[in-house]
Residue, then its C-alpha position, 0 to 999 in steps of 0.5 A: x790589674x783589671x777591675x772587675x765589671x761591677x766594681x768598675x761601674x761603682x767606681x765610675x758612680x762615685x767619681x762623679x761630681x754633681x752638677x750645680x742646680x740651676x732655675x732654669x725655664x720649663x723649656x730649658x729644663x728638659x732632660x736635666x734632673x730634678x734638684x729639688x722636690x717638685x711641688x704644687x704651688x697651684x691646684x689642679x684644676x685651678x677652679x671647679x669646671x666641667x668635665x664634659x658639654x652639655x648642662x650645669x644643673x642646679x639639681x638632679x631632676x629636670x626639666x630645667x630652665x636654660x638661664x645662659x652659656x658659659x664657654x672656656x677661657x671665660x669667668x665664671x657666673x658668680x649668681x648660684x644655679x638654684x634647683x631648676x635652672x641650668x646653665x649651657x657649659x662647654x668642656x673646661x668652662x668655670x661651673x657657677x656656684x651651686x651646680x651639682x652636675x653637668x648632663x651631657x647635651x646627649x642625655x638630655x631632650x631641649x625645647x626652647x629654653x626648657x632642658x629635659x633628663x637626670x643627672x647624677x650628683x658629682x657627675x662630669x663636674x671637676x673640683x678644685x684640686x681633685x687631681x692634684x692639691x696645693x702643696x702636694x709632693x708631686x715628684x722627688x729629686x732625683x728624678x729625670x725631666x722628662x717631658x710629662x714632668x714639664x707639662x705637669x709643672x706648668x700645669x701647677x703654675x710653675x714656670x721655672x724648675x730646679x734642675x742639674x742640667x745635662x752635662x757637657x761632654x766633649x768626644x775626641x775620636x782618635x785614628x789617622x785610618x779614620x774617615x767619615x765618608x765612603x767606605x773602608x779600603x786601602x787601609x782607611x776605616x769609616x768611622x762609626x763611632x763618631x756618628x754614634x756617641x752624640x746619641x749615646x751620649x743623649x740616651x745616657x742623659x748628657x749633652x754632646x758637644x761635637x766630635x773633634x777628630x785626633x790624629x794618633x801620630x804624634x802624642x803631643x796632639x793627643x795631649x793638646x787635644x784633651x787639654x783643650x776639650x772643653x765640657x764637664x766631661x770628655x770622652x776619647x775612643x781609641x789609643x789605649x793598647x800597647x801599641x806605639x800608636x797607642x796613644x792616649x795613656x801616655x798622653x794623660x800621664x803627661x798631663x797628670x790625670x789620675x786613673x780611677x780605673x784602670x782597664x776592666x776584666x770584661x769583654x768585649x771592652x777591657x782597655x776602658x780606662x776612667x780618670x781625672x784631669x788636674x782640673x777635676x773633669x772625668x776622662x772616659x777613654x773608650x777602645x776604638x772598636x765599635x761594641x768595644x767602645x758601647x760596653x766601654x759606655x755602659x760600663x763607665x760613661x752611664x754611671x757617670x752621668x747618672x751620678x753627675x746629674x744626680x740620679x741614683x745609679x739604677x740596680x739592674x733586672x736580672x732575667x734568665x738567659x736561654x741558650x747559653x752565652x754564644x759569642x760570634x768567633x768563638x764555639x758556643x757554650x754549652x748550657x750548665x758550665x761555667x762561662x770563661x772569665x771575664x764578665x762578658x757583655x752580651x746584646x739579647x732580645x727579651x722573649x715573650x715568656x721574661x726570658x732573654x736570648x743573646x742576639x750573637x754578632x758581638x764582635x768588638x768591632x761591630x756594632x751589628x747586634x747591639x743594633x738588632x738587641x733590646x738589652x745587654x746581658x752581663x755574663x759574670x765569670x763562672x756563670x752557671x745558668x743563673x739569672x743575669x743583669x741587663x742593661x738598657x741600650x743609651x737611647 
């Protein structure tokens, strides 16, 4: 029996195993997850300095005296300014003690060593720790390290991070049809799924190892394949209908994987299938066609990934779907009457007024309009014009 959509995402959520944390150097650490809080060990700014060039000044009246130059990457003066005296400061240069504000070289009128104009207290001077303090919580575990999470680490003094890095995924695409040049002719296909995975794989935080290609006649190389797959996941696309070149059912059975899920009520995207190898790595099996095989993504390999690196599995915005649920092949559906079962994946663009609208070109085996979509709306079975969820494209 078919697993319904939602319970197939849960259930692929749960599967996961989280990956070992890892101190890994802020260079490293990109596109893995935070495994622990992320907190300062530094303040930010480290020292007090200035936020512009110009003048630190002693007090808020001119004229003043010009006593020296401070420039960035230098230390600081340690003698304090006294009302009536500034110091000539660059942009990030260490403020001398007892400099109330810096006055832009624009707002002031120089003559000599003698410097006219006002200032503001506090104004254009940086403080210790005003943006961020020592010991502050700064992002929670679990969360994605993207490339502002690097540069604020090493802005508060850190050089390595706590991560669960990106998974390993081996891809093995299976079809003796396929090619991965030229075109389709004379029974042969081009592959398109093989070009695609590695960025899906990417987008959905994982680390794609490359394609192996699998022949589907004989069912002992399918079997060979997958236990020879290296990764912390791997992901097959095709063999799994009821053909007799249908192989990769078979071939898992053989070497004693558990099915976790076991084929979705859903369409495009059914025959998606989610186990477990004796040795405890997640197999995703996705169909051959193309959209087919991108629902079969989003449906099983995302939560996966998410659950693996230690993310939580994302609630999903709803948004009003205008027009119905068109599907290419088949006669549009009216606005106000149940959808037919089963939950249907469907590629939408967002509309300026918060309102998505499907895109069409949904066949199973074009990847057509996931490329013109922004999101994929999930059609529940007997959906009566309520909001829907969506899911992101894995980019």
């Amino acid at each position: 029996m078919r697993v319904p959509w939602t319970e197939a995402r849960r259930a692929a959520y749960a599967t996961a195993r989280p990956m070992p944390p890892a101190d890994l150097p802020l260079a490293e650490a990109g596109g893995g997850t935070l495994a622990a809080l992320l907190r300062a060990s530094a303040p930010l700014p480290g020292f007090d300095c200035a936020a512009m060039d110009g003048y630190a000044v002693g007090d808020v009246e001119g004229p003043w005296t010009v006593v020296g130059r401070a420039i960035a990457g230098q230390a600081g003066p340690r003698d304090p300014l006294a009302p009536g005296l500034a110091l000539e400061i660059a942009t990030g240069a260490v403020l001398p003690p007892g400099t109330v504000a810096v006055v832009p070289y624009e707002h002031t009128t120089q003559d000599g060593d003698r410097v006219r104009g006002s200032a503001i207290a506090g104004r254009n001077v940086r403080r210790t720790g005003e943006d961020v303090p020592v010991g502050a919580d700064l992002v929670p575990a679990g969360s994605p390290v993207t490339p502002a999470v690097v540069g604020l680490a090493a802005a508060v003094g850190l050089d390595t991070l706590p991560v669960r890095p990106r998974p390993a995924v081996a891809l093995l695409v299976t079809g003796d049809e396929l090619v991965g040049t030229g075109t389709s002719a004379d029974g042969l296909v081009r592959d398109a799924l093989g070009p695609a995975l590695p960025g899906w794989v990417t987008g959905l935080g994982g680390r794609p190892l490359p394609t192996v290609r699998v022949g589907d006649t004989d069912p002992d190389d399918v079997a060979k394949a997958l236990e020879a797959a290296g990764g912390d996941v791997v992901v097959t696309s095709g063999g799994l209908g009821g053909g007799t070149k249908d192989l990769m059912v078979p071939a898992l059975a053989a070497l004693g994987a558990e099915l976790v899920v076991d084929r979705v009520d859903c369409r495009p995207g059914g025959p998606q299938r989610l186990g477990l190898l004796p040795d405890g790595r997640p197999v995703v099996g996705l169909p051959g066609y193309p959209y087919a095989a991108l629902v079969g993504v989003l449906t099983l390999l995302g939560p996966l990934l998410a659950g693996m690196t230690g993310r939580p599995l994302p609630d999903l915005p709803t948004a009003r779907l205008v027009g119905g649920a068109p599907s290419v092949g088949s006669r549009p559906h009216p606005p106000g009457r149940p959808a037919p079962a089963p939950t249907r994946i469907l590629p939408v663009r967002r509309r300026p007024d918060g309102a998505v609208e499907s895109v069409g070109l949904d066949r199973p085996g074009s990847l057509w309009g996931a490329a013109l979509a922004d999101a994929f709306a999930v059609v529940p079975p007997h959906w009566r014009d309520d909001p829907v969820p969506l899911l992101d494209p894995p980019h």
